[in-house]
N, C-alpha and C positions, 0 to 999 in steps of 0.2 A: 564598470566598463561592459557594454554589450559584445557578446559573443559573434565572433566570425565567422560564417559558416563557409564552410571550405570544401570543395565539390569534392570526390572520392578520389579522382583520378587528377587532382592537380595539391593533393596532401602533399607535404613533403615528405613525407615518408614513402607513395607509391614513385615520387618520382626519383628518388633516389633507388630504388627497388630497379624501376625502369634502366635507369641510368648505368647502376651497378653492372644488368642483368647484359647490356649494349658493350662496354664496354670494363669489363672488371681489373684491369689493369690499371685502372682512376683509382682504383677503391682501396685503401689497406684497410688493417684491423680499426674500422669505426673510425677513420679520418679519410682524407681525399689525401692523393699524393700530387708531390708535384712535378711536372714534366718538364727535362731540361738534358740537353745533350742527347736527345734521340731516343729515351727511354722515364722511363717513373722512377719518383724517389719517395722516398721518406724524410721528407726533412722539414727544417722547422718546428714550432712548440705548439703542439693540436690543442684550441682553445674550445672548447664545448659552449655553442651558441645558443640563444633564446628568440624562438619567435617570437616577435611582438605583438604580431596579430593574432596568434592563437595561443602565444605561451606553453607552447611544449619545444622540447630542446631538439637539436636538429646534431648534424655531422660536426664532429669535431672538424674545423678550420685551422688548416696548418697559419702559421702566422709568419709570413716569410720576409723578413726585413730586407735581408741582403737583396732580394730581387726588386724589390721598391725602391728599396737605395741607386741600383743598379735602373730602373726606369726614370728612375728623377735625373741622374744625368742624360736622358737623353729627352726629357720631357717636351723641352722646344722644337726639337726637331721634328718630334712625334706632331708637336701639333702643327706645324709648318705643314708637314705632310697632309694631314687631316684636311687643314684651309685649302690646297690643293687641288683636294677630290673634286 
């Protein structure tokens, strides 16, 4: 597999760096948190991710069922809206 080359300032690592540095109330210890009721949390099971294209690991991703579960009931509606725009 050929190598990706990946410009400096769109690594994922600089732009988590960026991102962090913007807003650090996203960020807990080495996962992202998630935003719900007017503040950040902690929740869900931080899953450690694989770039594909460059194959180095990136931010643990919280893996939040309950709020998927919680979008799929309103999924229709959502795209109703959508069709709308």
């Amino acid at each position: 597999m050929p190598n990706l080359h990946v410009a400096p300032h769109a690594a994922f690592t600089a732009i988590l760096d960026r991102g962090s540095s913007r807003a650090p109330q996203a960020f807990g210890d080495g996962a992202l948190r998630t935003l719900y009721d007017g503040s950040r949390h902690d929740v869900g099971e931080p899953v450690m991710t694989i770039n594909p294209g460059v194959g180095t690991a990136t931010i643990a991703l919280p893996q939040v069922t309950p709020a998927v579960d919680a979008l799929a009931a309103a999924r229709d509606d959502l795209a109703l809206l959508l069709a709308r725009e």
